[in-house]
PQR file with spaces between the fields and no chain letter, atoms N, CA, C, O and H, PARSE charges and radii, in Angstrom:
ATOM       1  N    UNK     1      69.503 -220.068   91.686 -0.4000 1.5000
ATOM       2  CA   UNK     1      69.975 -220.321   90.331 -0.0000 2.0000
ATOM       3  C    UNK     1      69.676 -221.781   89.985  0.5500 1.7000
ATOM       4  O    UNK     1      69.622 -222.671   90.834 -0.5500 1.4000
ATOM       5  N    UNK     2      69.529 -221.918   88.974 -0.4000 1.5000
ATOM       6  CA   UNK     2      68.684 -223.766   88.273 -0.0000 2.0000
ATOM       7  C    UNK     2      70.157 -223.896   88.046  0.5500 1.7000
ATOM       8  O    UNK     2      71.070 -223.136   87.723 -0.5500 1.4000
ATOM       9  H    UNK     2      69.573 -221.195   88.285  0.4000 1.0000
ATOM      10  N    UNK     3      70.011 -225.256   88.366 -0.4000 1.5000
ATOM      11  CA   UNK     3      71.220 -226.135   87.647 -0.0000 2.0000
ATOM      12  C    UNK     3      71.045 -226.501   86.531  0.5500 1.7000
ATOM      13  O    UNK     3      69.944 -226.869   86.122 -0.5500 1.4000
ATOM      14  H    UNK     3      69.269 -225.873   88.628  0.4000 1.0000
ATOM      15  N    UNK     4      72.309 -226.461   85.690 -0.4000 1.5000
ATOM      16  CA   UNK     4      72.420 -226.649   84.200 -0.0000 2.0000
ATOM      17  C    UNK     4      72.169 -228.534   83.968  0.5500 1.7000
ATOM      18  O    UNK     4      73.044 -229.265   84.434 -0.5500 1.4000
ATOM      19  H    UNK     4      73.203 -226.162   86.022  0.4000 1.0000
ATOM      20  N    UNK     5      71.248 -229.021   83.418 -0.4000 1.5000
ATOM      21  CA   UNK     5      70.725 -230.261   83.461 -0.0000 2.0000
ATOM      22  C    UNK     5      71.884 -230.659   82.140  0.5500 1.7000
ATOM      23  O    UNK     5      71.945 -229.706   81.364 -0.5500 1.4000
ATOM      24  H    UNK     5      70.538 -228.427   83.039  0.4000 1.0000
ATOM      25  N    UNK     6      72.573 -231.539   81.822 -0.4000 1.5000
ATOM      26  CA   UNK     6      72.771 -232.152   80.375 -0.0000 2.0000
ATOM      27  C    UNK     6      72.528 -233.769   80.518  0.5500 1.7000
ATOM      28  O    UNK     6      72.410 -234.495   81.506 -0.5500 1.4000
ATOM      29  H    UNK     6      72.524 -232.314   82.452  0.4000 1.0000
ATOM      30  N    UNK     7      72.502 -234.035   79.018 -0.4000 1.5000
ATOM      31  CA   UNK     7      71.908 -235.349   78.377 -0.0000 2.0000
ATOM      32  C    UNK     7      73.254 -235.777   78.184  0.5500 1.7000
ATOM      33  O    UNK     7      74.113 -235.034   77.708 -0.5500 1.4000
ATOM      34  H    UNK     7      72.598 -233.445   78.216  0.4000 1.0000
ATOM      35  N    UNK     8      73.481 -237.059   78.570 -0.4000 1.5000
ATOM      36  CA   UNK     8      74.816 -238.012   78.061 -0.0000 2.0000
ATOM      37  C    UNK     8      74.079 -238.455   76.655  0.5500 1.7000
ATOM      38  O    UNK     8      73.252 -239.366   76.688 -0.5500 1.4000
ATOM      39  H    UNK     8      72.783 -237.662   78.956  0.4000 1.0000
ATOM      40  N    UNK     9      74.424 -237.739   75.329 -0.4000 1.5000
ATOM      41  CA   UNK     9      74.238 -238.482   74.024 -0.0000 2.0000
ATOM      42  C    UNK     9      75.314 -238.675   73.220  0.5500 1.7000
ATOM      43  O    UNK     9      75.963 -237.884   72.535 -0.5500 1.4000
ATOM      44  H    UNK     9      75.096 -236.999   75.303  0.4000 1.0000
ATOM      45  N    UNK    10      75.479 -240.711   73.537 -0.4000 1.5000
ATOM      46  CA   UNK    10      76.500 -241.119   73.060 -0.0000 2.0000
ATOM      47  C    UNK    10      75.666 -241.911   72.053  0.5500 1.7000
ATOM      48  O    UNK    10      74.743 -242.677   72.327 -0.5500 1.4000
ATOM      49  H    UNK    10      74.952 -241.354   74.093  0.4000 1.0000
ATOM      50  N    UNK    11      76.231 -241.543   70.615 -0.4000 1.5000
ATOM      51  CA   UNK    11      75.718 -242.493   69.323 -0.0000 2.0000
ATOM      52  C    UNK    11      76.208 -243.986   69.805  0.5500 1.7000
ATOM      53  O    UNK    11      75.529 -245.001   69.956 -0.5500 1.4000
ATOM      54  H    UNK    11      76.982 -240.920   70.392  0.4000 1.0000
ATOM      55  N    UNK    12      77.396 -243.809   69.966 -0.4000 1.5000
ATOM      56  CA   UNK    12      77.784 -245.588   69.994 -0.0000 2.0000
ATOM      57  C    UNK    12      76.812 -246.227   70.335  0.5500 1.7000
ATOM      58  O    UNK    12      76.481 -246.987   69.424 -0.5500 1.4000
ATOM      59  H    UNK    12      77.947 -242.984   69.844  0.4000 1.0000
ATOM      60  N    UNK    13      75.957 -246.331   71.506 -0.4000 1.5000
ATOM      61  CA   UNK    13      75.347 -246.741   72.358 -0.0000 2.0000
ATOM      62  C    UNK    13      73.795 -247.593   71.072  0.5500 1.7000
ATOM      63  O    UNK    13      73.069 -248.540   71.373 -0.5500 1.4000
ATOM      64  H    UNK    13      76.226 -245.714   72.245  0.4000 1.0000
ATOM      65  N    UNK    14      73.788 -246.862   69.858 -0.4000 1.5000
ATOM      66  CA   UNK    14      72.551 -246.965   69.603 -0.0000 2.0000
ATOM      67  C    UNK    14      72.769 -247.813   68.213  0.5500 1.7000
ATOM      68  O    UNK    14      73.832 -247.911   67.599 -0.5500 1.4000
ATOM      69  H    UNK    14      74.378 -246.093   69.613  0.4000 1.0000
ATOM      70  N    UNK    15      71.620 -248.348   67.894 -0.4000 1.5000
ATOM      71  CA   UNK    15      71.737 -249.772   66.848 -0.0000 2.0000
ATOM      72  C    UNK    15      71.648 -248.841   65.213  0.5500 1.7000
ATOM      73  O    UNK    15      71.091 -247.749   65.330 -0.5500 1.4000
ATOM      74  H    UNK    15      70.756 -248.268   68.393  0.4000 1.0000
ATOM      75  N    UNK    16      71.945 -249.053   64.338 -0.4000 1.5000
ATOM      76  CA   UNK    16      71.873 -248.941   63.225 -0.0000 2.0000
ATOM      77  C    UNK    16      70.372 -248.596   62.669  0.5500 1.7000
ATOM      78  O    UNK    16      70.137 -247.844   61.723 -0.5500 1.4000
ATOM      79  H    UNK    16      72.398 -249.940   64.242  0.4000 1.0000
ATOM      80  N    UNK    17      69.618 -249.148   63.281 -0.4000 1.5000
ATOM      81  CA   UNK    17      68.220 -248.993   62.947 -0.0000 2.0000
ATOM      82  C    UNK    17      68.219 -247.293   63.703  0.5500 1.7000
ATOM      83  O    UNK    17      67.995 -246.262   63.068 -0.5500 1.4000
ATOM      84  H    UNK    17      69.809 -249.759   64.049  0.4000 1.0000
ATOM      85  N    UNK    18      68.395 -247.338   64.548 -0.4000 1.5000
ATOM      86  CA   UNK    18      68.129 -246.308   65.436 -0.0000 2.0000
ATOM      87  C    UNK    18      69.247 -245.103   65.343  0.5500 1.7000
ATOM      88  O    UNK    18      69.081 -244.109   66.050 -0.5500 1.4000
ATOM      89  H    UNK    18      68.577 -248.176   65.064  0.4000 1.0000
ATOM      90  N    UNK    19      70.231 -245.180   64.588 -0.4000 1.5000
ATOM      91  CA   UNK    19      71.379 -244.667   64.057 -0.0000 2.0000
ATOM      92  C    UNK    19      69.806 -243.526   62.380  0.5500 1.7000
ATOM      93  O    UNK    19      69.345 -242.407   62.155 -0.5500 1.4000
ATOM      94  H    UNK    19      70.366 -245.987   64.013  0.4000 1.0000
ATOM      95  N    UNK    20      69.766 -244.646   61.943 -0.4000 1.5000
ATOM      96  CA   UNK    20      69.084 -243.989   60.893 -0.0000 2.0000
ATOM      97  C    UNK    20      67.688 -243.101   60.880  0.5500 1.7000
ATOM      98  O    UNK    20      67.358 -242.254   60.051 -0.5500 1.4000
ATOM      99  H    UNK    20      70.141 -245.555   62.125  0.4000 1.0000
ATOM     100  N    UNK    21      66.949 -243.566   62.083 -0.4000 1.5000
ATOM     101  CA   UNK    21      66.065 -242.698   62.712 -0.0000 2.0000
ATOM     102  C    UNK    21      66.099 -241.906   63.087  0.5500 1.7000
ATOM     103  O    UNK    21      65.102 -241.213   62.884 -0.5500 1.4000
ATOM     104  H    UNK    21      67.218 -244.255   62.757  0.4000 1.0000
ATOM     105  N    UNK    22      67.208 -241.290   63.936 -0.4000 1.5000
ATOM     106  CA   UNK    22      68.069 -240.205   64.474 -0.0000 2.0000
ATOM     107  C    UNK    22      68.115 -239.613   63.391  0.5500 1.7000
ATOM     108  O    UNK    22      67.090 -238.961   63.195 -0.5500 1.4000
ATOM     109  H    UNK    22      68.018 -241.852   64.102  0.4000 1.0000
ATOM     110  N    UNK    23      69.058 -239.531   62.374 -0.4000 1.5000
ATOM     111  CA   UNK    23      69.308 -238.894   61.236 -0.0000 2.0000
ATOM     112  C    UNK    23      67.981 -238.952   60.655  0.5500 1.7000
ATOM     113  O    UNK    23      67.465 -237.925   61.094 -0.5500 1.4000
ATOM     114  H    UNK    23      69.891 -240.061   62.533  0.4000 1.0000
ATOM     115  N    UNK    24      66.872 -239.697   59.728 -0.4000 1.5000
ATOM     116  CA   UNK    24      65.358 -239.115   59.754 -0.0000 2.0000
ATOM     117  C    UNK    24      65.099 -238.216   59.948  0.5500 1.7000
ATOM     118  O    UNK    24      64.853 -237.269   59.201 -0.5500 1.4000
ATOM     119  H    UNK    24      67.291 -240.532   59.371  0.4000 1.0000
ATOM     120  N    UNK    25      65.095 -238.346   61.340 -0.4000 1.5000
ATOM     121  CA   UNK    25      64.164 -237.056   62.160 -0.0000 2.0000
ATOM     122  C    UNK    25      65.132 -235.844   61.684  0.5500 1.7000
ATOM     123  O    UNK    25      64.947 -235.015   60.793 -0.5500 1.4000
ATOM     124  H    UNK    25      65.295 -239.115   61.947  0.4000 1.0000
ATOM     125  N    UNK    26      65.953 -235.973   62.352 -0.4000 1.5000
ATOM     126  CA   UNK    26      66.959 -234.578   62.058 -0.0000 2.0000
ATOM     127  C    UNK    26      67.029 -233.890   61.215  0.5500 1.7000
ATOM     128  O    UNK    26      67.161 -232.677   61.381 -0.5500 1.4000
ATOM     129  H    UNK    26      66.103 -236.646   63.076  0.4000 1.0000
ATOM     130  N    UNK    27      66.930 -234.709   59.534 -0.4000 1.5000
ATOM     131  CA   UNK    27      66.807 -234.406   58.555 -0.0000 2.0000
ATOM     132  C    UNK    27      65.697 -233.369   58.608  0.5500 1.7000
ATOM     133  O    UNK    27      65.782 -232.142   58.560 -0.5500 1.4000
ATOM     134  H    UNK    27      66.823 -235.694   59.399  0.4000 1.0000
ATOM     135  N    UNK    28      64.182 -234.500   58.767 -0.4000 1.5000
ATOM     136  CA   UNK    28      63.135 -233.912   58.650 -0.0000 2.0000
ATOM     137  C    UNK    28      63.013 -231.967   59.480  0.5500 1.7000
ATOM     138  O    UNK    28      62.557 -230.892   59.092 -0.5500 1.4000
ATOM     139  H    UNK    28      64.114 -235.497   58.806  0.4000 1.0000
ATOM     140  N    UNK    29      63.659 -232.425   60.631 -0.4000 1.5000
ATOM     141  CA   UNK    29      63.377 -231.308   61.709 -0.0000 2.0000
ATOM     142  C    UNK    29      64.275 -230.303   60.750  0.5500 1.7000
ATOM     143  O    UNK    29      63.586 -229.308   60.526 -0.5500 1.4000
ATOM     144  H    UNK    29      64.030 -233.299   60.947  0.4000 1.0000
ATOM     145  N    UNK    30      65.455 -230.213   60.156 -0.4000 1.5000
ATOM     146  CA   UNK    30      65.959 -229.398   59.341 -0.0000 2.0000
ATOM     147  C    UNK    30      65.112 -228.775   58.219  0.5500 1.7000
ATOM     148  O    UNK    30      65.064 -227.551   58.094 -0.5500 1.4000
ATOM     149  H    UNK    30      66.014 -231.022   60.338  0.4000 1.0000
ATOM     150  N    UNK    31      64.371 -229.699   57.312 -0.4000 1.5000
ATOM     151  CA   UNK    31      64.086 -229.489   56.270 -0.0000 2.0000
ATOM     152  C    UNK    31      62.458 -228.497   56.913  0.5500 1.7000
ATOM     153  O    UNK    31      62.045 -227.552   56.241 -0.5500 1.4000
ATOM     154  H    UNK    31      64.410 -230.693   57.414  0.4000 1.0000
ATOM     155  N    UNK    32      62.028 -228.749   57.703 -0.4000 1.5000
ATOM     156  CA   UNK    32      61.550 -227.697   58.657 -0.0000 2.0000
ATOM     157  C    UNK    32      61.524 -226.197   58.881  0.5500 1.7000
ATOM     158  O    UNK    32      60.774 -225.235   58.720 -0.5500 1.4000
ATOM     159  H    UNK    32      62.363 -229.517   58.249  0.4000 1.0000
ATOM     160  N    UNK    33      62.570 -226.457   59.275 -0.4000 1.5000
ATOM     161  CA   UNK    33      63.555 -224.965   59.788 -0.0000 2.0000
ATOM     162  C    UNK    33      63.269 -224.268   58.323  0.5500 1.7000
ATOM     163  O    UNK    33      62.713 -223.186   58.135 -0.5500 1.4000
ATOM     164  H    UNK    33      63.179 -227.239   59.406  0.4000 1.0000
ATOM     165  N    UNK    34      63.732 -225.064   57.456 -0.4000 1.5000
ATOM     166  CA   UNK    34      64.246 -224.153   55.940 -0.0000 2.0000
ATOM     167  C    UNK    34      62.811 -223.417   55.424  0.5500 1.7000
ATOM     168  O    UNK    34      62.577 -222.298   54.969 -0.5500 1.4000
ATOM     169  H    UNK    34      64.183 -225.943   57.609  0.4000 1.0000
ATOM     170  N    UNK    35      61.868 -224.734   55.752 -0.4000 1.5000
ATOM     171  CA   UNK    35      60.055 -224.126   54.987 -0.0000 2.0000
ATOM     172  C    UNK    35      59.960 -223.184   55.878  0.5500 1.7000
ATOM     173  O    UNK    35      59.729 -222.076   55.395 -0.5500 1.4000
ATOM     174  H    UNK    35      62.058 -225.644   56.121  0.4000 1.0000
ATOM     175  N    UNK    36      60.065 -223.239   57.127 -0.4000 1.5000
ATOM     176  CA   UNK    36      59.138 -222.015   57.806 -0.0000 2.0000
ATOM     177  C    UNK    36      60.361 -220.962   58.280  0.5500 1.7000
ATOM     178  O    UNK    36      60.262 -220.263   59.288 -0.5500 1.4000
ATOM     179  H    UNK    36      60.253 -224.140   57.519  0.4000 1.0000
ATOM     180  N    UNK    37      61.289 -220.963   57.573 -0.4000 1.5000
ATOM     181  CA   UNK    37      61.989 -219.657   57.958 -0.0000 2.0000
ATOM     182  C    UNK    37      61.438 -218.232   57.557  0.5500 1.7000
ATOM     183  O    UNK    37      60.768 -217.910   56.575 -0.5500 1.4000
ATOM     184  H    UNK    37      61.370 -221.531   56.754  0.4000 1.0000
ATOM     185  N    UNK    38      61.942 -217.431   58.663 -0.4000 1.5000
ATOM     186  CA   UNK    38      61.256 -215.825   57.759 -0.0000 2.0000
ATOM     187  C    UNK    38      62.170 -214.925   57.182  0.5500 1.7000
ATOM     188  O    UNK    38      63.223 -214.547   57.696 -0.5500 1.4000
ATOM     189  H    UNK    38      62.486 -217.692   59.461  0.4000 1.0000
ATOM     190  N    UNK    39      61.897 -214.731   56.528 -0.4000 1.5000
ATOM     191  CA   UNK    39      62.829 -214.337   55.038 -0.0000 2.0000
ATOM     192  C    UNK    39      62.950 -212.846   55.380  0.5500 1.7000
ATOM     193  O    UNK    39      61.915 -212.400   54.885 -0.5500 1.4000
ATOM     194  H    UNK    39      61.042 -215.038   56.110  0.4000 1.0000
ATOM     195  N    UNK    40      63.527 -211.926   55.871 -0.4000 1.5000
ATOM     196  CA   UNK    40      63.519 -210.447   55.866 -0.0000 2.0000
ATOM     197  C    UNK    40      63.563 -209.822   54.359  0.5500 1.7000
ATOM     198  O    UNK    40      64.310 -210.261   53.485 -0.5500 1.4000
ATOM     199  H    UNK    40      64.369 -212.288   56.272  0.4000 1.0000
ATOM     200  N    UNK    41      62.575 -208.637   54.163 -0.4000 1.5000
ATOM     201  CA   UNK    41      62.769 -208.044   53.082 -0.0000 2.0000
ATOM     202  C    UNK    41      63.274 -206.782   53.096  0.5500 1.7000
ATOM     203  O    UNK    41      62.709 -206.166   54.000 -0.5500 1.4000
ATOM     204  H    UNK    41      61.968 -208.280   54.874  0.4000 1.0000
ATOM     205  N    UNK    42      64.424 -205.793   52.273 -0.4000 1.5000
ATOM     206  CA   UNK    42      64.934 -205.152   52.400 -0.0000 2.0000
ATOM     207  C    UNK    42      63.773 -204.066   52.153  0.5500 1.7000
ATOM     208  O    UNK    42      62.942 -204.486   51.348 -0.5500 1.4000
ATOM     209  H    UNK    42      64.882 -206.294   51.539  0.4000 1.0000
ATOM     210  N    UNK    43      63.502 -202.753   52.650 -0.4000 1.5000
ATOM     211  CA   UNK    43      62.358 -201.879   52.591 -0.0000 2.0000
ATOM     212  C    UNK    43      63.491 -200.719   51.840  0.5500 1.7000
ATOM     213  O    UNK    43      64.639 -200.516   52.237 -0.5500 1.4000
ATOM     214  H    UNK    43      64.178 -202.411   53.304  0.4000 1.0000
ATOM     215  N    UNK    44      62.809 -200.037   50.648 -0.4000 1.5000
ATOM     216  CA   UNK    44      63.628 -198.883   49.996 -0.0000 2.0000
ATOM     217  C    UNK    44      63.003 -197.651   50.459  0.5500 1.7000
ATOM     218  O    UNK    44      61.821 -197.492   50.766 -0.5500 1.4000
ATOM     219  H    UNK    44      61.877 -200.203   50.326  0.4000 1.0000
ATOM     220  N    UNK    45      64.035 -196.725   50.472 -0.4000 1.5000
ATOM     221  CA   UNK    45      62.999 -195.511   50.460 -0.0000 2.0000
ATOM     222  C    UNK    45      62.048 -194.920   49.510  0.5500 1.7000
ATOM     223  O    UNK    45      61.115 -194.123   49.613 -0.5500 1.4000
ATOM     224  H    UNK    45      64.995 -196.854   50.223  0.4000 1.0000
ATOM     225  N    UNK    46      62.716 -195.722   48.334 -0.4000 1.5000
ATOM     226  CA   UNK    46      61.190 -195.330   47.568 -0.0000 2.0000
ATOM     227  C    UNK    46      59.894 -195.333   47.365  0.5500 1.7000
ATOM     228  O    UNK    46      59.316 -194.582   46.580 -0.5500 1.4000
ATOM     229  H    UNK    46      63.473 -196.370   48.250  0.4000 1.0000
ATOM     230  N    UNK    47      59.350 -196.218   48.096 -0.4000 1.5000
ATOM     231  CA   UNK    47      58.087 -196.556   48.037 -0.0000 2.0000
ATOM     232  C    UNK    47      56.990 -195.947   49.152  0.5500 1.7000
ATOM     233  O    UNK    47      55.803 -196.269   49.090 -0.5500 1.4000
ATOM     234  H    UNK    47      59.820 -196.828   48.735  0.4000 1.0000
């Protein structure tokens, strides 16, 4: 069995500059998610 690895991510630790880069990216990586999501379409029996 693998051992469960985790990351110590403590904000405090990080400068304001790097506070806002974090959030950047995150943003960006969100606004991401939203363009390439796949949209399911409901199929009727009518067609």
């Amino acid at each position: 069995m693998k051992k469960e690895e985790k990351v110590d991510f403590d904000l405090s630790t990080l400068t304001l500059h790097e506070l806002i880069e974090v959030y950047n990216n995150i943003t960006d990586f969100i606004k991401y998610l939203d363009e390439s999501a796949i949209v399911e379409e409901e199929v009727s029996d009518d067609e």
